[in-house]
matplotlib code that plots the C-alpha trace (Angstrom):
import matplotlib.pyplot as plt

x = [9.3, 13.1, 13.4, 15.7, 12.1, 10.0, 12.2, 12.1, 8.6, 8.1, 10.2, 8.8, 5.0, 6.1, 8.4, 6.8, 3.3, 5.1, 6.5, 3.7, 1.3, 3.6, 4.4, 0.2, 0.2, 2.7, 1.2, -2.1, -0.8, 0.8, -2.4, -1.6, -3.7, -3.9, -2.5, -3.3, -0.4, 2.2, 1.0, 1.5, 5.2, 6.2, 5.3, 6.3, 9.9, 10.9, 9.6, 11.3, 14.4, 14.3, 13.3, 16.4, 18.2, 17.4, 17.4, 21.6, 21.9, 20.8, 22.3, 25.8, 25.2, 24.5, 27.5, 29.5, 28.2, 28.6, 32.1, 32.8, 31.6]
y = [-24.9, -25.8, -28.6, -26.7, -24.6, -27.9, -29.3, -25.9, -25.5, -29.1, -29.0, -25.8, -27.2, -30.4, -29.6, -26.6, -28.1, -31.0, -28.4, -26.6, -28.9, -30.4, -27.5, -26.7, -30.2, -29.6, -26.0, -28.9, -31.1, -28.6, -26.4, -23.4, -21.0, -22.5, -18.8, -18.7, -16.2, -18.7, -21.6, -19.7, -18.1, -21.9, -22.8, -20.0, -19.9, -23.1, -24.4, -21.6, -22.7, -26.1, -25.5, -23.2, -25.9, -28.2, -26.6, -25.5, -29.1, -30.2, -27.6, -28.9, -32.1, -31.7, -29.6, -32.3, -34.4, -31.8, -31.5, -35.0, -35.6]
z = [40.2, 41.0, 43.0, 45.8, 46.4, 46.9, 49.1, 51.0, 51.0, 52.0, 55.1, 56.1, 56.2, 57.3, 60.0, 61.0, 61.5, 63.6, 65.6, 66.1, 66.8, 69.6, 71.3, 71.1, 72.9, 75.5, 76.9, 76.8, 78.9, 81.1, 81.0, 79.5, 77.9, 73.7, 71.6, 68.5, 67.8, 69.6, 67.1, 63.8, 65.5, 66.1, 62.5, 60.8, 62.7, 63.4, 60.1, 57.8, 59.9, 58.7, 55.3, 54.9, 56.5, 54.1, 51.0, 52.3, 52.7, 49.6, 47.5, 49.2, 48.4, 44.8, 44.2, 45.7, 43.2, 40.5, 41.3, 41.2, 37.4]

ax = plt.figure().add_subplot(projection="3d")
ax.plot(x, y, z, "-o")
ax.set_aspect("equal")
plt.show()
């Protein structure tokens, strides 16, 4: 597997979980009804956002390097 996909795929669990699980805690804390549906949208979206995110960023940064050997 490229490295550009592992780094996606790692900052799409990672930061999506994160995400999702403190948005689960929040509606908690403010007693809202726990959705099922709202915690996988959270993951899924915010998480897919990031992991784009990175994988942009890191594919910047090694052409920058690329560029300057």
């Amino acid at each position: 597997m490229k490295k550009e996909n592992r780094i996606l795929l790692k900052t799409f669990f990672t930061a999506g979980i994160f995400f999702a699980c403190g948005m689960a805690l929040y509606g908690y804390l403010n007693e809202d009804n726990y959705l099922i549906w709202k915690f996988i949208i959270h993951f899924i979206l915010f998480g897919l956002t990031m992991g784009i995110l990175a994988r942009k960023i890191y594919l910047k940064k090694k052409n920058e390097v690329d560029s300057n050997d």
